[in-house]
C-alpha positions as a LaTeX table, in Angstrom:
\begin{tabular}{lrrr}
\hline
Residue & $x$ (\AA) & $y$ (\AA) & $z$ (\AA) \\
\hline
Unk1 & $-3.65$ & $-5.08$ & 36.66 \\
Unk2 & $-6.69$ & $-6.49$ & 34.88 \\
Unk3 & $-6.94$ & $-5.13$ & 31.41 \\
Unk4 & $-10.37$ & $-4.51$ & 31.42 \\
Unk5 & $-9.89$ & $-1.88$ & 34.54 \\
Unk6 & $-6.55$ & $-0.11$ & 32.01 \\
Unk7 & $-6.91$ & 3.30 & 30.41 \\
Unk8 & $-5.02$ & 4.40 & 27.46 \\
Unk9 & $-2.48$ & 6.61 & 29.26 \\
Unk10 & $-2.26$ & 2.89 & 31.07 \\
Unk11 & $-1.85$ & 1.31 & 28.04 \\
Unk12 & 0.57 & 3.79 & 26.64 \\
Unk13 & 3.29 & 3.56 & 29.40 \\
Unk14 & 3.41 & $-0.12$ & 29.05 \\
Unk15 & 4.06 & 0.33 & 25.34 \\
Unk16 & 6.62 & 2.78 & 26.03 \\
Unk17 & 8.16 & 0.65 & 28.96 \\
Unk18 & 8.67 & $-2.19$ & 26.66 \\
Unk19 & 8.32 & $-1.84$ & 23.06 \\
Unk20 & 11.13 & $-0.81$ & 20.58 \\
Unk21 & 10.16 & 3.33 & 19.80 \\
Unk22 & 9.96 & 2.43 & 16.14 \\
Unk23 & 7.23 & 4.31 & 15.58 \\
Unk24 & 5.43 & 7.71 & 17.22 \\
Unk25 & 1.53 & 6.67 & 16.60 \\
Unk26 & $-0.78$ & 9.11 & 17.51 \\
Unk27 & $-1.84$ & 8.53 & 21.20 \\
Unk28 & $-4.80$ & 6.55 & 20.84 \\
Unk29 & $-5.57$ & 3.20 & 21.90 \\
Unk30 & $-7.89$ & 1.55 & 19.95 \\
Unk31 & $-10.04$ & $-1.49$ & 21.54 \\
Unk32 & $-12.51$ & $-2.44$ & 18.98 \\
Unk33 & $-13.36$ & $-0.82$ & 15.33 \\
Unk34 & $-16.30$ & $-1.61$ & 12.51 \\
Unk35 & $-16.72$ & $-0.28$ & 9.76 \\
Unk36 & $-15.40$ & 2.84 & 9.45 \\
Unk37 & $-14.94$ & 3.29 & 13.01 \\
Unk38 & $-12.79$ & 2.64 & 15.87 \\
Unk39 & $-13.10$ & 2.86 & 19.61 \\
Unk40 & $-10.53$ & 3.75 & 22.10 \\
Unk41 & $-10.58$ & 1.83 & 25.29 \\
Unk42 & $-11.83$ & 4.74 & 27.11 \\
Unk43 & $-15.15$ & 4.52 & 25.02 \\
Unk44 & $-14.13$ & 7.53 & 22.12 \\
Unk45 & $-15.27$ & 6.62 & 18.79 \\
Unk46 & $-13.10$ & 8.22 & 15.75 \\
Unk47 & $-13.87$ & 8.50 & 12.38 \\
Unk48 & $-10.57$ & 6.44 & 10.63 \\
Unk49 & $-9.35$ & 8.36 & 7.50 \\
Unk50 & $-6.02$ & 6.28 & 7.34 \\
Unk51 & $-7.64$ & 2.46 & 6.92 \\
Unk52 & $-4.64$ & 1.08 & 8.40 \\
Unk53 & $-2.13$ & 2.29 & 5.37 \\
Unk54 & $-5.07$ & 1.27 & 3.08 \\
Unk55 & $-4.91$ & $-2.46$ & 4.51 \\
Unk56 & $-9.01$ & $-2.07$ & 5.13 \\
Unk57 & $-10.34$ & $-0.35$ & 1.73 \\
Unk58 & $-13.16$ & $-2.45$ & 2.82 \\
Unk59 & $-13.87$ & $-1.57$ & 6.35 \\
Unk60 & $-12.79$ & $-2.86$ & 9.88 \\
Unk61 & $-13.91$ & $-6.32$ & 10.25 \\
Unk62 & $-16.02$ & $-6.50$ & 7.25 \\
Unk63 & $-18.84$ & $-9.48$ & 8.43 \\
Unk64 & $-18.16$ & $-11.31$ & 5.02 \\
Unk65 & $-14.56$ & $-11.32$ & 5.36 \\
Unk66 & $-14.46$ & $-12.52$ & 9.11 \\
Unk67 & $-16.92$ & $-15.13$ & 8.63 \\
Unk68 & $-14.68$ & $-16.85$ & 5.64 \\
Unk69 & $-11.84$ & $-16.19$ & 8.22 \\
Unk70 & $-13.51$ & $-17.87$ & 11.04 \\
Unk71 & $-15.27$ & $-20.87$ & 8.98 \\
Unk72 & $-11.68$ & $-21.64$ & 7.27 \\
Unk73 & $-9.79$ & $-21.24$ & 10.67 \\
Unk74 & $-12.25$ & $-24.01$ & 12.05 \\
Unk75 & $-10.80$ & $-26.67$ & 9.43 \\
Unk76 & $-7.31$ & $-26.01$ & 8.37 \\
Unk77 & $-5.19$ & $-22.62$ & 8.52 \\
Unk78 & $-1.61$ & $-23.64$ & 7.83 \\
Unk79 & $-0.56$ & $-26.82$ & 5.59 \\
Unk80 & 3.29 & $-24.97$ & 4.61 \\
Unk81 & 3.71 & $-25.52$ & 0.85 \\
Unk82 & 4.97 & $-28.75$ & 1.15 \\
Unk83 & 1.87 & $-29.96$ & 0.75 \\
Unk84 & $-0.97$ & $-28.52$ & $-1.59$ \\
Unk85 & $-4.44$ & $-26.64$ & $-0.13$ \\
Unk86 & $-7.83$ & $-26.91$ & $-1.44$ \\
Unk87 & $-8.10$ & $-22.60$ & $-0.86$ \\
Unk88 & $-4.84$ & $-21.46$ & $-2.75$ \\
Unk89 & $-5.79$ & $-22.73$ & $-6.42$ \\
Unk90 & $-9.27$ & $-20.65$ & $-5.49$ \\
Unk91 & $-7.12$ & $-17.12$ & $-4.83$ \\
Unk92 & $-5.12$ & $-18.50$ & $-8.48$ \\
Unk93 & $-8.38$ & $-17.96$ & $-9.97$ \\
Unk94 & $-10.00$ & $-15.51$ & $-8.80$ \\
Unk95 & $-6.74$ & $-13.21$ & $-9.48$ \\
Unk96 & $-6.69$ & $-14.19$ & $-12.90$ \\
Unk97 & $-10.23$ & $-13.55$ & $-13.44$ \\
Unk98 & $-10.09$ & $-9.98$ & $-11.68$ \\
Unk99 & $-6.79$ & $-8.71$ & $-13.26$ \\
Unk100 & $-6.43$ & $-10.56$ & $-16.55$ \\
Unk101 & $-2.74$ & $-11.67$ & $-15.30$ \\
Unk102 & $-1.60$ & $-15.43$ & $-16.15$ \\
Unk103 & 0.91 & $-16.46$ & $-12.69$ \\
Unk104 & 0.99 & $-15.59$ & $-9.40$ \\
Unk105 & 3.55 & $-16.31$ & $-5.92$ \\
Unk106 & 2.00 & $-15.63$ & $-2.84$ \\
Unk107 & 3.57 & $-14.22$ & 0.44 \\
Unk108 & 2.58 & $-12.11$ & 3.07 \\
Unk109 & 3.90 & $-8.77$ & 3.96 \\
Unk110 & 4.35 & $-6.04$ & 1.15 \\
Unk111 & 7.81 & $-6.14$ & 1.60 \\
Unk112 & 8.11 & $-9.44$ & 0.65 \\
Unk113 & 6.35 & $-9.10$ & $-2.83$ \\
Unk114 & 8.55 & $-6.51$ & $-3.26$ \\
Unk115 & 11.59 & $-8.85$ & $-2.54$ \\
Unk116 & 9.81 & $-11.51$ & $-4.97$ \\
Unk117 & 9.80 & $-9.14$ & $-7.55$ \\
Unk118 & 13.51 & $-8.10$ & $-7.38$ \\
Unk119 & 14.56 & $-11.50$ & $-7.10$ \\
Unk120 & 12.22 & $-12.78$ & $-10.34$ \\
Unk121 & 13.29 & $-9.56$ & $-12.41$ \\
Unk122 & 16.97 & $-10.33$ & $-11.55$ \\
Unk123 & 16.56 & $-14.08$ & $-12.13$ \\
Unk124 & 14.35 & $-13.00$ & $-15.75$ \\
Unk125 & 17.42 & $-10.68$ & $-16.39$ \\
Unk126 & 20.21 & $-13.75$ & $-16.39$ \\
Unk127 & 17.95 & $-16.62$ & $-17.83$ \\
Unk128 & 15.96 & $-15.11$ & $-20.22$ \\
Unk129 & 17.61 & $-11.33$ & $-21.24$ \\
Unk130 & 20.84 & $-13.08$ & $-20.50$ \\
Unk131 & 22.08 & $-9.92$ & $-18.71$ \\
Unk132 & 25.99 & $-11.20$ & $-17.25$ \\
Unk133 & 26.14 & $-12.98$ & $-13.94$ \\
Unk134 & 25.70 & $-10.22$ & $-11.11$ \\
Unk135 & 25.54 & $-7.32$ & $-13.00$ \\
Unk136 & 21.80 & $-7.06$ & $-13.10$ \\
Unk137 & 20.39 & $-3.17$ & $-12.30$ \\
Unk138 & 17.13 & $-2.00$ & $-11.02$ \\
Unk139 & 16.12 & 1.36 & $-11.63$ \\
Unk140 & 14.19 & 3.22 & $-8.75$ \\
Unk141 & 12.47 & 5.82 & $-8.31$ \\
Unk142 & 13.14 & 9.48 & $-5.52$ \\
Unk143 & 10.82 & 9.20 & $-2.90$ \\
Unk144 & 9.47 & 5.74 & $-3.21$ \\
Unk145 & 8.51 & 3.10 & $-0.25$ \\
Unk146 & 8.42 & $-0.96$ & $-0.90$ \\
Unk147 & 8.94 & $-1.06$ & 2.89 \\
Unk148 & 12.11 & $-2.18$ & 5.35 \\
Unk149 & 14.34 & $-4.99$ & 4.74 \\
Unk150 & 17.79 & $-4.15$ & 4.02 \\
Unk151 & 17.34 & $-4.48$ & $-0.07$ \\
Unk152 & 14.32 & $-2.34$ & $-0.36$ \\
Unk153 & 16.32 & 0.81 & 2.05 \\
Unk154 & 18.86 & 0.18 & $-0.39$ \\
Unk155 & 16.88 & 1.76 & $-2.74$ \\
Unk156 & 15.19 & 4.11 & $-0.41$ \\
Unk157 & 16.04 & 7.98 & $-0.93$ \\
Unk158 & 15.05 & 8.77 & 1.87 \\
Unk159 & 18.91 & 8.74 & 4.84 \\
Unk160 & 16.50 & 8.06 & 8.14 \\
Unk161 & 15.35 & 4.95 & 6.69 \\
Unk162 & 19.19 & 3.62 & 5.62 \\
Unk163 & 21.27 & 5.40 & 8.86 \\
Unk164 & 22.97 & 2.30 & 10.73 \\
Unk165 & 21.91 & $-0.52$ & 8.67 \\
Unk166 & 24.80 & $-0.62$ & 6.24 \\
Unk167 & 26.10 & $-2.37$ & 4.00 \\
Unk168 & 23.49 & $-1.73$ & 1.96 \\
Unk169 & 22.41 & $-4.01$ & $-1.39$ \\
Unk170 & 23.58 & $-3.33$ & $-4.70$ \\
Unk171 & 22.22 & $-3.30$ & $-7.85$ \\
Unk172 & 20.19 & $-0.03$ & $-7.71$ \\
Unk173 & 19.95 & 3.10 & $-9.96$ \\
Unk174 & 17.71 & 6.09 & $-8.62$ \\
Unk175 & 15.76 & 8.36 & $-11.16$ \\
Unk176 & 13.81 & 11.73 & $-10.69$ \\
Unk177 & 9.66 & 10.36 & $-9.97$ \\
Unk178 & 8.06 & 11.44 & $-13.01$ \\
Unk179 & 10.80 & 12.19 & $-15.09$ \\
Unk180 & 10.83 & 9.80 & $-17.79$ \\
Unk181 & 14.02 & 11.14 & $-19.86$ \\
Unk182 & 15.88 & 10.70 & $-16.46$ \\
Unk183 & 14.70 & 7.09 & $-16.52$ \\
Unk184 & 15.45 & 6.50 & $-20.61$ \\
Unk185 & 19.18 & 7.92 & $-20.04$ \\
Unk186 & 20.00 & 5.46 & $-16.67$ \\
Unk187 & 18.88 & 2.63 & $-18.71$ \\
Unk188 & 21.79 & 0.05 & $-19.23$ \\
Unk189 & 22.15 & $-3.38$ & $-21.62$ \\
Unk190 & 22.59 & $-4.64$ & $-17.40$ \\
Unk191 & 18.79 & $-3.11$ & $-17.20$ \\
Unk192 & 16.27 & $-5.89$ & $-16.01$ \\
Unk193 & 13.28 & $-3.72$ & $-14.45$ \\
Unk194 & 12.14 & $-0.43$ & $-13.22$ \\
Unk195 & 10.20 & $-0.28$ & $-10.22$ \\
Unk196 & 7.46 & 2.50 & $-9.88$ \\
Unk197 & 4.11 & 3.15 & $-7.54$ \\
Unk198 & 1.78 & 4.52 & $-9.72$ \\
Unk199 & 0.93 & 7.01 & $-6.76$ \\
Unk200 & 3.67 & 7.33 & $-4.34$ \\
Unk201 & 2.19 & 7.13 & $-0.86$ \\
Unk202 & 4.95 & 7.28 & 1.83 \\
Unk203 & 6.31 & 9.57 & $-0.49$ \\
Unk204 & 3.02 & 12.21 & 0.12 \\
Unk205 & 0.40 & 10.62 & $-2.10$ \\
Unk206 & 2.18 & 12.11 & $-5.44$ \\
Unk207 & 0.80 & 11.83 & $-8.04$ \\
Unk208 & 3.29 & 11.89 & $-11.55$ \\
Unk209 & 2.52 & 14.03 & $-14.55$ \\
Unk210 & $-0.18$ & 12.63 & $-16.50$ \\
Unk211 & 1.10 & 10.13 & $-19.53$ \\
Unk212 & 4.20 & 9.47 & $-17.49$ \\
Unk213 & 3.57 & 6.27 & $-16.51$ \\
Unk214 & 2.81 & 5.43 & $-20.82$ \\
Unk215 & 5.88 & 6.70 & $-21.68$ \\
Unk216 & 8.20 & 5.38 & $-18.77$ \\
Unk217 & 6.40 & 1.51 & $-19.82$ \\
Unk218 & 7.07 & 2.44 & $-23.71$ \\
Unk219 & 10.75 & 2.99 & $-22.71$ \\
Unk220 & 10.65 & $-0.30$ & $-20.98$ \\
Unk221 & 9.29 & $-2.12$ & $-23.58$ \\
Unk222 & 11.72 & $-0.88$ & $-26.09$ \\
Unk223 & 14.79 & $-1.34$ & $-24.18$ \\
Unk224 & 13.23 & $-5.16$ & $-22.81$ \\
Unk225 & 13.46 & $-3.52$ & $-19.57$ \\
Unk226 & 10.25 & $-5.33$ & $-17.09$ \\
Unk227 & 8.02 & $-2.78$ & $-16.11$ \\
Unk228 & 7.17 & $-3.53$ & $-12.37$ \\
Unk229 & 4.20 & $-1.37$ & $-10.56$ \\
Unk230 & 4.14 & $-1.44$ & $-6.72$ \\
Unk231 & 0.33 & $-1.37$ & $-6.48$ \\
Unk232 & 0.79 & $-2.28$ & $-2.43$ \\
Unk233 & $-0.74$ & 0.88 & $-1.20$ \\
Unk234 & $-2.66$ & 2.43 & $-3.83$ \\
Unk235 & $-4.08$ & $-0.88$ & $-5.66$ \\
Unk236 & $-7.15$ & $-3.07$ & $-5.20$ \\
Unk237 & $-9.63$ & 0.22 & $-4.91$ \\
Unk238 & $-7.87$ & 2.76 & $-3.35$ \\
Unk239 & $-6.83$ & 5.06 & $-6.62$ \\
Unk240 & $-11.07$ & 4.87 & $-7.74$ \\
Unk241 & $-9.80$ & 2.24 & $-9.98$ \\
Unk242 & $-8.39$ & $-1.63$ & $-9.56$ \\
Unk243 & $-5.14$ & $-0.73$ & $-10.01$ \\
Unk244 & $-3.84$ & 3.42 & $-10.61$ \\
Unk245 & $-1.79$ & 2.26 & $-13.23$ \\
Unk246 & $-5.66$ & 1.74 & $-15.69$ \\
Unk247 & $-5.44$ & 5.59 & $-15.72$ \\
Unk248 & $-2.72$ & 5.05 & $-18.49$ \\
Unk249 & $-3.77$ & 2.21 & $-20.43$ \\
Unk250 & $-0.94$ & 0.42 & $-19.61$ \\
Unk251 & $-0.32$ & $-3.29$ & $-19.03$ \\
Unk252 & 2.78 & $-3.28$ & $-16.17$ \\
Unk253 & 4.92 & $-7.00$ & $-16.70$ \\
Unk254 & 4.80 & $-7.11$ & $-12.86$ \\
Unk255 & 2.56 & $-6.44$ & $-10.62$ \\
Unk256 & 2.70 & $-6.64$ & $-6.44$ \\
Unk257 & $-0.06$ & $-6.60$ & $-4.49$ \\
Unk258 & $-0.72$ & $-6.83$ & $-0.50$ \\
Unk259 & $-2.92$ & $-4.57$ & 2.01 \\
Unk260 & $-6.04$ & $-4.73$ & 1.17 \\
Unk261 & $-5.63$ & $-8.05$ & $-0.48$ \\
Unk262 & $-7.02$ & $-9.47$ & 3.11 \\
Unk263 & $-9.55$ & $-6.60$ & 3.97 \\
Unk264 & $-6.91$ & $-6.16$ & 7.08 \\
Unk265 & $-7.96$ & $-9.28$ & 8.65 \\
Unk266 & $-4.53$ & $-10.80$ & 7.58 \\
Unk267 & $-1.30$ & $-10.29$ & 6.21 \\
Unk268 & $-1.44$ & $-11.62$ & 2.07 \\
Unk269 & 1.01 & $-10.07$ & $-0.33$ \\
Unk270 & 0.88 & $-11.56$ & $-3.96$ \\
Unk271 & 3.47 & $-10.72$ & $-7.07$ \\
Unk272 & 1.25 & $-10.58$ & $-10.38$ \\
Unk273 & 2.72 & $-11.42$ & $-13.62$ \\
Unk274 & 3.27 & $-13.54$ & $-16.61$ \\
Unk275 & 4.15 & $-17.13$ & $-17.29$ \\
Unk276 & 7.84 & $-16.13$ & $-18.49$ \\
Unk277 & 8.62 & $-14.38$ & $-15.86$ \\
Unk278 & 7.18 & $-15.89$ & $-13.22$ \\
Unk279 & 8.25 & $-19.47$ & $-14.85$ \\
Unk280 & 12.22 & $-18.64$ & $-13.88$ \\
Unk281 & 11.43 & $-19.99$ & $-10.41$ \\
Unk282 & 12.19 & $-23.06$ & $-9.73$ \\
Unk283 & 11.35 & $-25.63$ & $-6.68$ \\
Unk284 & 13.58 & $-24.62$ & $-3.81$ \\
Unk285 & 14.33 & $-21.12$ & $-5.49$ \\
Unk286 & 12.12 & $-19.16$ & $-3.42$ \\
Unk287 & 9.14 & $-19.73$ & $-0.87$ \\
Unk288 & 7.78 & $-18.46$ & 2.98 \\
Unk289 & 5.86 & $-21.15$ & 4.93 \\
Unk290 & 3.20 & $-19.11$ & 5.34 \\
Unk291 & 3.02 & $-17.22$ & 2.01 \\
Unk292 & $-0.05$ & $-19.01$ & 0.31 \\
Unk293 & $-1.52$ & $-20.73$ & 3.32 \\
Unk294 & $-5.15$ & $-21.74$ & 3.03 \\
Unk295 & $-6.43$ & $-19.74$ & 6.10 \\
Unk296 & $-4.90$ & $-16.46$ & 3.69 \\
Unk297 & $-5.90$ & $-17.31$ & 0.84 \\
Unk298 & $-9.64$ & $-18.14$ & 2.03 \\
Unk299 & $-10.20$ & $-14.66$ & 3.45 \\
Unk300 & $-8.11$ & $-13.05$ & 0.16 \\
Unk301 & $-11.07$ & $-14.61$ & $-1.88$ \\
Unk302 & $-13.56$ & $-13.01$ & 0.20 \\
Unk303 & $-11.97$ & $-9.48$ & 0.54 \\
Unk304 & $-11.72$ & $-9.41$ & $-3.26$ \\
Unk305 & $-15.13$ & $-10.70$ & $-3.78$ \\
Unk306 & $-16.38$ & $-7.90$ & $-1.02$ \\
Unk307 & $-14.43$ & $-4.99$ & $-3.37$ \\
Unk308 & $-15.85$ & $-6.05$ & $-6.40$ \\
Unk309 & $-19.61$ & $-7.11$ & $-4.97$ \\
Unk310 & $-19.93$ & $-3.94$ & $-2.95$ \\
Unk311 & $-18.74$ & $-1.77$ & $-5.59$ \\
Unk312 & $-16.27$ & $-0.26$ & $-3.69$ \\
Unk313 & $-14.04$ & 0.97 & $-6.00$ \\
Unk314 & $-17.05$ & 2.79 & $-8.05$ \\
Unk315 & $-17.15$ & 4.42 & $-4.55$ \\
Unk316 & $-13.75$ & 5.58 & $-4.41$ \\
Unk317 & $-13.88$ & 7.10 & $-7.98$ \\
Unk318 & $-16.99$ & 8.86 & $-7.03$ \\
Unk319 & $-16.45$ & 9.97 & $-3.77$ \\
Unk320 & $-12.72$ & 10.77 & $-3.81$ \\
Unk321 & $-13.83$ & 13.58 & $-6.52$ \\
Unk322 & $-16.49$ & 14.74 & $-4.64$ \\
Unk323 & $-13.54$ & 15.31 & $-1.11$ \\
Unk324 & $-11.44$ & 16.38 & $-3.07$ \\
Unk325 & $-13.55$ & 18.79 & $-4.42$ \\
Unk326 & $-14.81$ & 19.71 & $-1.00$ \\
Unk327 & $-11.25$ & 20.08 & 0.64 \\
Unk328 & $-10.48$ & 22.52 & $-2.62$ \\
Unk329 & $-13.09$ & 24.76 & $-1.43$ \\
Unk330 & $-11.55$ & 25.45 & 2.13 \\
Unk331 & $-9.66$ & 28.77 & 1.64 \\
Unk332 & $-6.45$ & 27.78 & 4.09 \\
Unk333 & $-3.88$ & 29.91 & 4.33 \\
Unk334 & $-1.64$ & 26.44 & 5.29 \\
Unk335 & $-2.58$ & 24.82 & 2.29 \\
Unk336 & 0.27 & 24.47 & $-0.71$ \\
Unk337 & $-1.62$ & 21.77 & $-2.90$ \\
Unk338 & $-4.36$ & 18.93 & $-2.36$ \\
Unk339 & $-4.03$ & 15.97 & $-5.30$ \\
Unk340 & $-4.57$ & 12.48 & $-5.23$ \\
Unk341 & $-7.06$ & 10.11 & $-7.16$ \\
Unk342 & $-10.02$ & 8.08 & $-5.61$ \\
Unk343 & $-10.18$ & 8.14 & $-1.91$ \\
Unk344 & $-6.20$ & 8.50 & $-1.56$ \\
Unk345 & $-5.79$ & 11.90 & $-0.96$ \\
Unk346 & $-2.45$ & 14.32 & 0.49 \\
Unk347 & $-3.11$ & 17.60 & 1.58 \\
Unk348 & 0.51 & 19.10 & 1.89 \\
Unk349 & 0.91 & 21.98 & 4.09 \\
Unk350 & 3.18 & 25.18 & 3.45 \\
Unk351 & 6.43 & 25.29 & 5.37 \\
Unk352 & 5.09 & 27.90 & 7.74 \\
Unk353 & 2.38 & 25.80 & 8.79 \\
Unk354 & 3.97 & 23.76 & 11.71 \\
Unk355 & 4.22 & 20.43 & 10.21 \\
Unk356 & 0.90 & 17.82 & 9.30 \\
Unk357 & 1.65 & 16.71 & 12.94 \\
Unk358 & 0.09 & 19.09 & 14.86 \\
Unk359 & $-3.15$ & 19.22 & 12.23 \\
Unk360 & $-3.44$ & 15.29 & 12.91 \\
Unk361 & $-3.82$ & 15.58 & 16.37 \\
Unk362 & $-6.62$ & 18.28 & 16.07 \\
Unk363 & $-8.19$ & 16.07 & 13.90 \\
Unk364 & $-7.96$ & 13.18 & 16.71 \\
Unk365 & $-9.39$ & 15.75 & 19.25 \\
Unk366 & $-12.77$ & 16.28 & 17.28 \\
Unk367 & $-12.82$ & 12.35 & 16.36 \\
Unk368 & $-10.80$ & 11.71 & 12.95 \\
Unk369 & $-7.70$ & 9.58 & 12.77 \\
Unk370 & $-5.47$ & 10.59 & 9.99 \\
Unk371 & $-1.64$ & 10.43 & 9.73 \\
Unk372 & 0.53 & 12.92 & 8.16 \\
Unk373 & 3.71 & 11.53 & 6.18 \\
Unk374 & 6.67 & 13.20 & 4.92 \\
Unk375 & 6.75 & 16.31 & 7.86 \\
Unk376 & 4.43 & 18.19 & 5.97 \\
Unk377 & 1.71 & 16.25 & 4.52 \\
Unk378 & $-1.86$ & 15.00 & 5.44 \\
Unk379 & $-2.83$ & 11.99 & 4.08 \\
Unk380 & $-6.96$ & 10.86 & 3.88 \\
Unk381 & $-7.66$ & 7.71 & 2.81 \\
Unk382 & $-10.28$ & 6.24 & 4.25 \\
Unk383 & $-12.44$ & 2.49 & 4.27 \\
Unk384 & $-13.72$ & 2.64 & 0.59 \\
Unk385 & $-17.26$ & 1.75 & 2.34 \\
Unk386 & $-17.27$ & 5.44 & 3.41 \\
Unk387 & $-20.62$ & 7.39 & 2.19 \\
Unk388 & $-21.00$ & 10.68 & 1.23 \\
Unk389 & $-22.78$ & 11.67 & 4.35 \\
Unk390 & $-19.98$ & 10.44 & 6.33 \\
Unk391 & $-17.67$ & 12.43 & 4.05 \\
Unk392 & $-19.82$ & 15.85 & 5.21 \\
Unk393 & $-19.56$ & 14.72 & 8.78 \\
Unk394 & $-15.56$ & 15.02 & 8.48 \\
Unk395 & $-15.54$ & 17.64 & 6.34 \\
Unk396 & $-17.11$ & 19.90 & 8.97 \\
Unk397 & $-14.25$ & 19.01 & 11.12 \\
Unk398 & $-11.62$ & 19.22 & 8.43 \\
Unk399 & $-12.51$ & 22.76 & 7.95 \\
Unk400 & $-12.08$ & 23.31 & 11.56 \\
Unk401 & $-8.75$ & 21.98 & 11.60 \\
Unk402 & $-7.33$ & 23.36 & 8.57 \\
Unk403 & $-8.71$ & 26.88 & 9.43 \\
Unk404 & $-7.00$ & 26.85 & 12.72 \\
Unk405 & $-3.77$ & 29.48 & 13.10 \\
\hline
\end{tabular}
């Protein structure tokens, strides 16, 4: 069967023939996207309001970011860290000059910043707190995502995510999201960080009280507890701002970035911090052999140069009020709440609605991708490069679909 001749139902059986079911994606095949659009392989173009879990804040196959991808892949994409690259000590920079932080590790899925980060707040907690051997805690948060390896489900509140892979890591303590006396009383002398998104997105784009975030890093600071924002999903744009954690004037000790860190072309995770914390890694401590390669690290330059450039997260600040303001004014009866900041937006549903699924796949029928998340929630968050006329053009159909019995 030549692929060129396949259709998606074509495309779908093979999937389901021999891929693990994982995950239940909306049944559409995409062959080729730009911008802010994709195109099935039957020819249907769709509006995409997810942006790949906000992995392309600056659009599919942004030109700039494929032609630093293509010119690097031409002359050297993998050198493992044994040996140094003339493109890594360029990301170095430029992520000191766009966030103000002094030390970075590079790796490449979210999950494994996240795992960087637990290991360098555990390793901070024994050399430098001077926490006892082993008896380091983390404090987490209900709800969150840092994604799927068997330390980070450890954490996870949520039983699908932890059924069958047991034994399970210790070392955790969950608190209430957005409750910072919960977080103040679980604190410990064995204490070494508390990790919080900023916005939980997995968790149905939640945004915490305002001037909880202040006061959960105050109670950090005075306890020497690290402070560690997961900025995977909603950083680098998304929130209308660099990172969502500027909304509070705070300073987080750790930082972890990924997603959008490549424009999508390419998976780049980094964990942000300081020299003393960072410094507790030594040679042979930690490492990935492609975390930091110079093919990553070329197009991470360009897809930060791109957000900043293009203005994109002025866009998202500007434009995420604006839909959000325009999704307030559809009188649902399904809708409970719409919040979010920027262009990260959840729409959660009443109970009595049917679940988000059924609304997503409307949406798919008149030409917009969006996923729902937690049963009952709809989550927009499109390429930041969206304009407002676009906006109007999905709005039309987001009326539809939310109107709809």
């Amino acid at each position: 069967m030549e692929t060129q001749t396949m259709t998606s139902k074509e495309y779908i059986a093979l999937e389901e023939k021999y891929g693990a079911h994982n995950y239940h994606p909306l049944d559409v095949v995409i062959d080729k996207a730009e911008g802010i659009w994709v195109t099935d392989v039957d020819g249907n173009r769709y509006m995409d309001f997810l942006a790949a879990y906000s992995a392309v804040n600056q659009g599919h196959c942004h030109p700039r970011i494929v032609k630093a991808l293509q010119e690097q892949a031409e002359k050297v994409t993998l050198t493992s860290r044994a040996f140094r690259n003339s493109k890594l000590p360029l990301l170095y920079e430029k992520l000191a000059e766009m966030t103000g932080y002094e030390m970075f590790l590079p790796m490449n899925s979210g999950a494994e910043a996240v795992e960087t980060a637990l290991k360098a707040a555990r390793k901070w907690g024994y050399k430098v707190k001077g926490v006892e051997e082993n008896k380091a805690e983390i404090i987490a948060c209900t709800n969150n995502f840092a994604g799927r390896t068997i330390t980070i489900i450890s954490f996870s509140t949520e039983e699908q995510y932890k059924d069958g892979f047991g034994p399970l890591t210790p070392g955790f303590k969950i608190v209430e999201y957005g409750n910072a006396k919960a977080l103040e009383e679980a604190i410990t002398s064995n204490t070494v960080a508390f990790l919080v998104e900023p916005i939980q997105g997995e968790g149905g784009v939640v945004v915490p009280p305002e001037g909880y975030l202040k006061e959960a890093y105050e109670i950090c600071k005075k306890n020497n507890v690290l402070f560690m924002a997961d900025e995977i999903q909603s950083g680098l744009g998304r929130s209308g701002k660099l990172f969502a954690f500027e909304y509070e004037n705070i300073r987080p000790d750790v930082v972890t970035i990924g997603k959008a860190l490549s424009g999508g072309l390419y998976p780049v995770s980094a964990v942000l911090s300081s020299k003393e914390i960072l410094g507790v890694f030594n040679p042979g401590d930690h490492g990935s052999t492609f975390g930091g390669n110079p093919l990553g690290a070329a197009i991470a330059v360009e897809a930060l140069n791109v957000l900043k450039e293009e203005k994109l997260i002025e866009n998202s600040y500007e434009l995420g009020i604006y839909f959000r303001n325009q999704l307030k004014e559809v009188n649902s009866k399904h809708v409970k709440e719409i919040r979010g900041k920027g262009l990260f937006i959840g729409v959660e549903l009443n109970n009595e609605a049917g679940g988000a699924r059924r609304f997503c796949e409307a949406l798919m029928e008149r030409g917009i991708l969006a996923k729902e998340t937690h049963e009952n929630v709809i989550r927009f968050a499109p390429p930041l490069i969206i304009t407002k006329e676009e906006i109007d053009w999905a709005m039309e159909r987001i009326r539809e679909v939310l109107l709809m019995d």
